[in-house]
C-alpha positions, -999 to 999 in steps of 0.1 A, spaced: 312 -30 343 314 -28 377 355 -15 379 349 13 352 321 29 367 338 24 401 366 41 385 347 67 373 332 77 403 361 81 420 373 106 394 362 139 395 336 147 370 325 183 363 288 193 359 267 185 327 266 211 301 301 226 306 329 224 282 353 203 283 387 210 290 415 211 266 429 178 265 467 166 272 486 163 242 502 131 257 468 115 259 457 125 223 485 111 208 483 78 229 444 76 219 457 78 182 481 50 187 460 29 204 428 30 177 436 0 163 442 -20 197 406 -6 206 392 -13 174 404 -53 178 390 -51 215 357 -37 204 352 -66 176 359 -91 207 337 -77 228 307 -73 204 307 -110 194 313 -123 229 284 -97 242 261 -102 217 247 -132 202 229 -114 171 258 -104 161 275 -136 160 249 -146 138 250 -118 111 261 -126 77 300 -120 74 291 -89 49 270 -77 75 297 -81 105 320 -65 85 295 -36 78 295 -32 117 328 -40 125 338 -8 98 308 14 118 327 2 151 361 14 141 350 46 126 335 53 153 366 50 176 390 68 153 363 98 149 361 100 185 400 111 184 393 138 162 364 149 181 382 145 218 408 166 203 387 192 189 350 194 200 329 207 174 293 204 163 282 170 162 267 173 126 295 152 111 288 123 130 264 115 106 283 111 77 319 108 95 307 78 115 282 60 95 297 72 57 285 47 35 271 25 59 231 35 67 219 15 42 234 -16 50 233 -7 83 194 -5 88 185 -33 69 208 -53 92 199 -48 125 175 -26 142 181 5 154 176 -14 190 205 -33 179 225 -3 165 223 10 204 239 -15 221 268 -17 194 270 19 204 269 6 242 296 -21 240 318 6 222 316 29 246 319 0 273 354 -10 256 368 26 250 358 37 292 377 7 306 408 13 289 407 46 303 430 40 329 453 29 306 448 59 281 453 90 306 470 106 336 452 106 369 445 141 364 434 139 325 410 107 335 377 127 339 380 151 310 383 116 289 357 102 304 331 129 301 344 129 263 335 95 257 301 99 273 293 132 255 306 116 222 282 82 227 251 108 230 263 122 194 267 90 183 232 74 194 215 106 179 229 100 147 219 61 145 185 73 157 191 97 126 201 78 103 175 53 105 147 79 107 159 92 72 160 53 65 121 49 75 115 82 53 130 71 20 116 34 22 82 50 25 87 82 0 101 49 -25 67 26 -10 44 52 -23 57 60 -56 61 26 -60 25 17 -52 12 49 -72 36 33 -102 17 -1 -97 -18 15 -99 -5 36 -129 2 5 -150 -31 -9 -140 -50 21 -148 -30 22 -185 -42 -14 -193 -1 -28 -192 11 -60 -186 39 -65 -188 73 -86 -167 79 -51 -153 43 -47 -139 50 -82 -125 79 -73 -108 63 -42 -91 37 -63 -82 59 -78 -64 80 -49 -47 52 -35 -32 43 -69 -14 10 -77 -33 2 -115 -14 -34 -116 -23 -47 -145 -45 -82 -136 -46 -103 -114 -69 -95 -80 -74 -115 -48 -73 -109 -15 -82 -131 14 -64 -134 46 -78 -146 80 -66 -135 113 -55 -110 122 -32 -112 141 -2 -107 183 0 -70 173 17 -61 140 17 -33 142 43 -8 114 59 -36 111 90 -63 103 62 -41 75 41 -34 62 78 -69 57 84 -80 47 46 -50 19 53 -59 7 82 -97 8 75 -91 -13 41 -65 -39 59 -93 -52 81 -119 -58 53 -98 -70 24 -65 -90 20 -48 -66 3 -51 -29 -9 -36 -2 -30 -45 29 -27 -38 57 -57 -50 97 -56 -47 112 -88 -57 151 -89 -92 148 -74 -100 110 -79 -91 85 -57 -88 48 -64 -88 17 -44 -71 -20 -59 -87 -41 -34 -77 -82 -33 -94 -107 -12 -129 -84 -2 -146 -104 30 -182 -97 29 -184 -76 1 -215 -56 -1 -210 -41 37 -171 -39 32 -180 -20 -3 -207 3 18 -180 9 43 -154 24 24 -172 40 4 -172 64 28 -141 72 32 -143 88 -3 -151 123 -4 -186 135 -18 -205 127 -50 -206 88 -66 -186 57 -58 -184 30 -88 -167 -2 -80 -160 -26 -110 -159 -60 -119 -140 -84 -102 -109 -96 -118 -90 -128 -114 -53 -112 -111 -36 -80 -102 -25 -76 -142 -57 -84 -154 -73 -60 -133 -72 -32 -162 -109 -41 -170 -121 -38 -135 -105 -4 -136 -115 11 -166 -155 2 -161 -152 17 -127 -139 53 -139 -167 46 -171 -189 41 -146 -177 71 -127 -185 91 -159 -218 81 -162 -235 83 -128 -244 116 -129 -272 108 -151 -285 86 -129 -288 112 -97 -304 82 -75 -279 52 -76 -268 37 -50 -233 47 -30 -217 26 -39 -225 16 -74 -217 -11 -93 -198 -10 -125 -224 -31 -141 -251 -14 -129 -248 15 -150 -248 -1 -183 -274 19 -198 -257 53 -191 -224 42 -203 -235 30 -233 -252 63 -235 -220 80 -228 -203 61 -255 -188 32 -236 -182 6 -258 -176 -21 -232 -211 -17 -220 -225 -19 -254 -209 -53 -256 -218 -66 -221 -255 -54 -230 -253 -79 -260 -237 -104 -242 -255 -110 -210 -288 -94 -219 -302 -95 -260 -287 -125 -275 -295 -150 -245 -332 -136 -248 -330 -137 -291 -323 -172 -287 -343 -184 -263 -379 -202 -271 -414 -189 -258 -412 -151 -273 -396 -140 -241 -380 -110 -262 -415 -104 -277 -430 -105 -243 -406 -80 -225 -409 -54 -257 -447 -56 -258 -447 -52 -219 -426 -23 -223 -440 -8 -250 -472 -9 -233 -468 9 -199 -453 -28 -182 -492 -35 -180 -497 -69 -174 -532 -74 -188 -524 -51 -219 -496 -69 -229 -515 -104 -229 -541 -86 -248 -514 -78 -275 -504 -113 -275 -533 -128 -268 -522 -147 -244 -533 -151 -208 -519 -128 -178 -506 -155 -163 -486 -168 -189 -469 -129 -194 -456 -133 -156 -442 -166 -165 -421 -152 -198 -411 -125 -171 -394 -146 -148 -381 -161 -175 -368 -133 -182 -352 -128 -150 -338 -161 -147 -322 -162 -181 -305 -125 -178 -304 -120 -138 -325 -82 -142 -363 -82 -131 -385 -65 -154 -414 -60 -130 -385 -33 -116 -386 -1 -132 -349 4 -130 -340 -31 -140 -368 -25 -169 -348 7 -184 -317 -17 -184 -331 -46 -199 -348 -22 -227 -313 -7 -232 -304 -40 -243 -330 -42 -264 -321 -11 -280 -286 -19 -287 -294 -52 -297 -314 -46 -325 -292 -17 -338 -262 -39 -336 -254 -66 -360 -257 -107 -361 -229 -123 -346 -203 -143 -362 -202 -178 -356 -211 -193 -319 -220 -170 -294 -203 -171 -262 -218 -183 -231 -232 -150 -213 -227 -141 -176 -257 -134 -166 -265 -104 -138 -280 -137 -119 -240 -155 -122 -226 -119 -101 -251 -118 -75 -251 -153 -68 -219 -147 -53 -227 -124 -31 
């Protein structure tokens, strides 16, 4: 490098910003003749001068190596004819951004432009006159610039439509979740999107902020990235949902994001085992959503499960059947009238001494059916809140019918939080 720019020194060059003078015919036509010689040189030079290229696939070189020559021949046309440099973009590159930017970096794409320019300025000599040297020169630096502002272009747009394609993506993923499918297509978007996480999944519910801008879905990003594994994030109208896999330390994680959401109540559902399965979790977050406005004092955030009472009241069918489940037919089937206990106890005001009046049976022997209670269905009824749920269950039970067959094994209330 040291003879060109020696060279070019020692050649007049006139001031920045001025035009450029017209050029000799004689050199334009001996650029045009010699394209293909610089073209060859340029190829040498870029896998003797740079050792990532050496090591592209040959697709990939030959990506470059087209870029390379396009990018000599359109400097003809432009050293002939200046004009604005919007057509480098498409003149240069044509085809080629696609391939180009999932190649190499745009760090890389710069010194490609470098060695081209490196090849092109020491054949100057051999290009032009004495007098038509500078003018040539000044071209190729001036056309370079063009050049690097188009890579820098073109891989701009790049970033933009792999992000644009991320989200919808993403919001297709949550979609499909959301709608209950599974299906190979799910799993393969699953996949696109880079979903890694093994572990449980969530799904978080609430409102969304007034304006949820591109500074707010940074922040809700990198907010969820340090307290769970993986995340997907989905705003439809005024809702906003969370897919969270892998939650560390769940109940502060859960309190933390929750306020990121914008006001009113935050319902978090069950934990799921897989990304597909994760439907359930879903849909008892937005039933639980529904339903916590009629209980004004819950907890931000809520859980799912915790709201049994006003879903079922709402019409939620899934919470009439996890109320069964977990709650009346472990205490219909148990021994010691634990399901007499807790309805006299109820009945009565949750007075101790008048319910073992009623059942003439001692206080102390109530407290025990009580924590039997607890233990066998994970809700307190010495509570009042846990008390309303546990007589929800009661409710339903008895207005339901029998079951068929074997009853499944409950999870009890006392299975979730143990695992927390």
């Amino acid at each position: 490098m040291a003879e060109p720019y020696a060279r070019s020194m020692a050649s007049p060059t006139p001031p920045r910003g001025t035009s450029l003078p017209i050029p000799d015919p004689a050199t334009v036509d001996r650029l045009r003749t010699q394209i293909g010689a610089l073209s060859t040189a340029t190829l040498k030079q870029l896998d003797s001068s740079l050792p990532w290229y050496r090591n592209l696939r040959p697709d990939e070189r030959s990506a470059l190596g087209l870029v390379a020559q396009k990018g000599i021949a359109s400097f003809v046309t432009w050293y002939q004819k200046p004009v604005s440099p919007a057509w480098v973009l498409s003149d240069v590159f044509g085809t080629a951004p696609t391939e180009l930017t999932r190649s190499i970096s745009l760090q890389k794409a710069l010194q490609l432009i470098r060695v081209v320019v490196q090849v092109v300025e020491d054949q100057v000599p051999d290009l032009a006159a004495d007098a038509d040297q500078w003018p040539l020169r000044e071209a190729v630096l001036r056309y370079s610039r063009e050049v690097a502002f188009a890579a820098a272009d073109v891989y701009a747009r790049a970033a933009e439509t792999r992000g644009s394609w991320d989200t919808r993506l993403e919001a297709l993923v949550v979609d499909a979740i959301l709608r209950g499918e599974s299906s190979d297509a799910l799993r393969s978007r699953i996949a696109a999107v880079g979903w890694k996480s093994q572990a449980p999944i969530t799904v978080m519910v609430g409102s969304s902020p007034a304006e949820p801008n591109a500074m707010f879905l940074n922040e809700l990003r990198r907010t969820t990235g340090r307290l769970a594994e993986d995340t997907l994030v989905g705003i439809q109208g005024d809702r906003l949902i969370l897919v969270l896999g892998g939650v560390q330390d769940r109940d502060n994680s859960y309190s933390r994001l929750s306020e990121l959401f914008g006001p009113g109540p935050v319902v978090y559902g069950p934990e799921s085992a897989s990304l597909v399965a994760a439907s359930g979790s879903a849909q008892a977050a937005f039933a639980g959503l529904t339903a916590a406005r009629a209980w004004p004092s819950a907890p931000r955030p809520v859980a799912a499960d915790d709201l049994w009472p006003e879903r079922v009241i709402s019409g939620d069918e899934t919470a009439r059947k996890a109320l069964l489940r977990n709650i009346y037919r472990p205490l219909a089937s148990a021994q010691n009238g634990l399901e007499e206990t807790l309805s006299a106890y109820i009945a009565l005001g949750h007075s101790l001494e008048a319910t073992s009046r009623e059942l003439f049976v001692h206080a102390n022997t109530v407290r025990y059916r009580l924590r039997r209670v607890c233990d066998i269905t994970g809700w307190d009824p010495l509570l009042p809140r846990e008390a309303f749920v546990l007589q929800t269950a009661l409710v339903i039970g008895r207005l339901s019918p029998p079951p068929r067959g074997a009853a499944e094994r409950p999870s009890t209330r006392m299975d979730r939080t143990a695992s927390l």
